[in-house]
C-alpha positions in Angstrom: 6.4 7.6 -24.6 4.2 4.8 -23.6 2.6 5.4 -20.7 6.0 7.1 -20.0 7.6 4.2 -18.5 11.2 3.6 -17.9 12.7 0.0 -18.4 16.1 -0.6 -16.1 18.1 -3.2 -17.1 20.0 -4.7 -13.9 22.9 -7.2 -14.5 22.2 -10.5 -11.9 24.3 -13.5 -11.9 21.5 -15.0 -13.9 20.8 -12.4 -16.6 19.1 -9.4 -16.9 16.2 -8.8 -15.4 13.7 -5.8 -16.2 12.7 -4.0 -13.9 9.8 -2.0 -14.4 9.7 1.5 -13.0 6.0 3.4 -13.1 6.3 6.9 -13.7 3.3 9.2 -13.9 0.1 7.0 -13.7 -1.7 8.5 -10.3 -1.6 5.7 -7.2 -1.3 6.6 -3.6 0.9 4.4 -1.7 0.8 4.1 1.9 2.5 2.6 4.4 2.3 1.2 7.7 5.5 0.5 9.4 5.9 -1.9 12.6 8.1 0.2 15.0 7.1 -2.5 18.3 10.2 -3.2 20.1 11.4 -6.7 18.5 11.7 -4.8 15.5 14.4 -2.2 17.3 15.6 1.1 16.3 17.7 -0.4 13.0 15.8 -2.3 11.0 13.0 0.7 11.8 15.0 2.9 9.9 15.9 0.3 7.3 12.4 0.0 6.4 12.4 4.1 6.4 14.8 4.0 3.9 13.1 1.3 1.7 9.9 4.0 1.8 12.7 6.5 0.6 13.5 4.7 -2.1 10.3 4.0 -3.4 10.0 7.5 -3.6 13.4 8.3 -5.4 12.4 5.4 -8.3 8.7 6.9 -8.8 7.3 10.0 -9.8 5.9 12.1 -7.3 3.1 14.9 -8.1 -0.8 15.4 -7.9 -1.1 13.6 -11.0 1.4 10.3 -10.4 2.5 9.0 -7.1 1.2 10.1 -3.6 3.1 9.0 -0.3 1.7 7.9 3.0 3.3 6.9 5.9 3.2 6.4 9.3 4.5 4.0 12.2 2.4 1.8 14.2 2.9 -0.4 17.8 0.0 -0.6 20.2 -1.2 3.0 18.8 -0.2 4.7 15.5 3.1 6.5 15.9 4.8 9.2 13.7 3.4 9.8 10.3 2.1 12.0 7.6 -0.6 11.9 5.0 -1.4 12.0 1.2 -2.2 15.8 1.1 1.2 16.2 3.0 3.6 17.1 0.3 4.0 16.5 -3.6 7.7 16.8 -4.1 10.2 14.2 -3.3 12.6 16.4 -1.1 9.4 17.4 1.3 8.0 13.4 1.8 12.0 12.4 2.5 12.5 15.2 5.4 8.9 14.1 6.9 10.0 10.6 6.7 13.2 11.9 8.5 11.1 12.9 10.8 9.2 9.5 11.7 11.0 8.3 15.3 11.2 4.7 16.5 8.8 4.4 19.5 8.9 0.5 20.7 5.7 -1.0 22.0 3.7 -4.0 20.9 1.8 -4.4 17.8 -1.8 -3.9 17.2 -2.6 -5.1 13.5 -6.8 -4.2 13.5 -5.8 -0.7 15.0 -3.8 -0.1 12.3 -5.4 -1.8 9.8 -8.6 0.4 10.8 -6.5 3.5 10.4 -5.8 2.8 7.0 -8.8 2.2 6.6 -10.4 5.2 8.3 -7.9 8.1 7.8 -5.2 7.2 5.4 -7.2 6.5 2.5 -9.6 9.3 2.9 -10.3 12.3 0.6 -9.8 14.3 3.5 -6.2 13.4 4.4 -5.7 13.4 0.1 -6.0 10.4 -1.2 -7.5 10.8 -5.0 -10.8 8.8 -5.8 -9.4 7.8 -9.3 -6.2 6.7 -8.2 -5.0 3.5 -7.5 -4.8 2.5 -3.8 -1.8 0.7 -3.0 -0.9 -0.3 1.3 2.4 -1.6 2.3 2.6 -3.2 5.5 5.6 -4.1 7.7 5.8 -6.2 10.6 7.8 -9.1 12.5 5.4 -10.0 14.5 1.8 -11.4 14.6 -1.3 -9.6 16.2 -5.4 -11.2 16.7 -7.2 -9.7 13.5 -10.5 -10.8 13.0 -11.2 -9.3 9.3 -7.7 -9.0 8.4 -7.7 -6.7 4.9 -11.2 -7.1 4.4 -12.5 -4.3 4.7 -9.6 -2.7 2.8 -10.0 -5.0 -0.3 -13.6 -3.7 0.0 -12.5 0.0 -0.7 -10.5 -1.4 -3.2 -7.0 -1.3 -1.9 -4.3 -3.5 -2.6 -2.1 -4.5 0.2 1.3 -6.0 0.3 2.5 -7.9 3.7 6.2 -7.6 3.8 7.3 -10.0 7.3 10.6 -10.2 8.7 11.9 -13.4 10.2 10.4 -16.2 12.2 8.0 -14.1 14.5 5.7 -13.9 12.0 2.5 -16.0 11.3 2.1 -16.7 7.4 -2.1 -17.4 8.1 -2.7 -13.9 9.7 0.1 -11.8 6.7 -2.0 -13.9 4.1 -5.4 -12.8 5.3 -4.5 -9.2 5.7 -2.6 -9.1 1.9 -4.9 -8.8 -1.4 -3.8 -12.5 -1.7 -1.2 -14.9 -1.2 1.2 -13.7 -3.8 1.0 -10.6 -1.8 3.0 -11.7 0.7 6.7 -11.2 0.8 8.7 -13.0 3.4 12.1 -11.8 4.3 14.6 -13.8 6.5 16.2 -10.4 7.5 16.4 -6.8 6.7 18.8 -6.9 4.0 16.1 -7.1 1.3 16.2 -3.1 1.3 19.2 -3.4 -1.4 18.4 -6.5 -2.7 16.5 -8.8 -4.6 13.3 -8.8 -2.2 13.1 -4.8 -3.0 13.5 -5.4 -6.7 10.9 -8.1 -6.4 8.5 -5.7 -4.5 9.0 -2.4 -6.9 8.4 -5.2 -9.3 4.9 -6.1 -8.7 4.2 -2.4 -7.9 4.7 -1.1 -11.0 2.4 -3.6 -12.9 -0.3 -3.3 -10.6 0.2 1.0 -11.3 0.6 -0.1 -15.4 -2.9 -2.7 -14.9 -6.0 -1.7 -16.2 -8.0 -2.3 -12.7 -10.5 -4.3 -14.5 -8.7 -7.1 -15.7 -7.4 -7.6 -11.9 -9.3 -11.2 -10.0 -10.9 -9.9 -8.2 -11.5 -6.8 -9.9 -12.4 -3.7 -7.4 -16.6 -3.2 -8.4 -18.2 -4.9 -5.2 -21.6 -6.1 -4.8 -22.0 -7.3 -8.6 -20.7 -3.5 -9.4 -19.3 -2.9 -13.3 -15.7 -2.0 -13.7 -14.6 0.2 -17.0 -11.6 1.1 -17.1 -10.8 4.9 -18.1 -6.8 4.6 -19.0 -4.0 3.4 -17.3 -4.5 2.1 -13.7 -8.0 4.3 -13.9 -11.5 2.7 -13.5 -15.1 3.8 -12.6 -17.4 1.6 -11.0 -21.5 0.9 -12.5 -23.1 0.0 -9.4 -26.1 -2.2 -8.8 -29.1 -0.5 -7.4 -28.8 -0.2 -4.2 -25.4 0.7 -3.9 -22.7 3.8 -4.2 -19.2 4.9 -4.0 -16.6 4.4 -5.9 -15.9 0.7 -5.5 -19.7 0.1 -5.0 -19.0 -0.7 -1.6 -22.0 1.3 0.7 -25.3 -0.1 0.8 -27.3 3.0 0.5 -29.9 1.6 3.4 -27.0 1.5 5.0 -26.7 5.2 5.1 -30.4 6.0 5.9 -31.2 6.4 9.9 -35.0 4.7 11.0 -36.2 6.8 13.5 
């Protein structure tokens, strides 16, 4: 079957709608969760469940879909990591097992663990995989760089925001871009529309070749071919390494 890839018809007062649902092309999605206290013990687990759900619709295994998640206020909270688990029934007891801490929000500190530890090789996630971050708040936090550095490793983030606390300029700076950005007026989306629209847009970045994305993940004037699927390598410039091109090998060397 074509990229094995399930179409789901679902009936809407409009028509039908198709909603695409990824099966075994690797990504590694992770989330961040706001658990500050205007967000409250509720609509915490709400956004838990959402998480849960995105792992029921996908497949899970070393060679599809890898789940990350963890909570964030002023610190990061409960949580686990790529190399955690690799069937569905292990990630939804260690989501279970993420409890609502209150607190204020700190978007760079979490940002920067994304950045740092999430989407390491260490903590498992896969260096020809497609890097996906989800990232839930109702509030607003000072970021400087916002996804930046993120984009740089070649990660796409979604913003999802909840309600009026929110502050469009900051969720649009820390999202791939502006089409990134999901705004919800409450936390009913979880069985509506706004999760449809979200799985959505998943499951063609998982089905895009990487390449044909703007902008495309090669930095520094790096090559992108694409090797199948959602799978790409990166020619880099002199100069430059990793996978997304992204270190400046002077970078690395220590003058002494």
């Amino acid at each position: 079957m074509y990229a094995r890839m399930t179409i789901v018809y679902v009936l809407l007062l409009s028509g039908i709608q198709a909603i695409e649902v990824c099966s075994d092309q690797p990504a590694d999605i992770g989330f961040l969760i706001d658990e500050s206290g205007s967000v409250g013990a509720t609509n915490f687990n709400i956004n838990l469940d959402f998480v849960k759900t995105i792992v029921n619709d996908f497949e899970i295994g070393n060679s599809s879909v890898k789940i990350s998640t963890f909570a964030f206020h002023q610190f990061i909270g409960d949580g686990f990591y790529f190399n955690c688990c690799n069937d569905k029934a292990s990630i939804v007891s260690n989501i279970n097992s993420i409890i609502f801490k209150g607190g204020t929000e700190d978007f760079a500190m979490a940002l920067a663990f994304a950045r740092n530890n999430m989407f390491q090789t260490k903590n498992g996630s896969r260096d020809f995989s497609l890097k996906i971050l989800m990232f839930f708040t109702d509030g607003n936090s000072p970021i400087q760089d916002g996804g930046g550095l993120l984009h740089n490793l070649g990660v796409i983030v979604y913003v999802v925001g909840f309600g009026n606390g929110v502050d469009r300029n900051q969720l649009n700076k820390i999202a791939t871009n502006e089409s990134y950005v999901f705004m919800m007026s409450n936390y009913s989306y979880s069985v509506g529309q706004g999760y449809n629209d979200i799985k959505s847009q998943i499951c063609i970045d998982v089905l895009t070749n990487q390449c044909d994305r703007n902008p495309q993940p090669c930095r520094n004037n790096g090559t992108c071919v694409g090797t199948g699927g959602s799978k790409y390598t990166c020619l880099c410039q002199i100069g430059y390494t990793d996978h997304n091109c992204q270190t400046g090998l002077l970078s690395s060397i220590s003058i002494k």
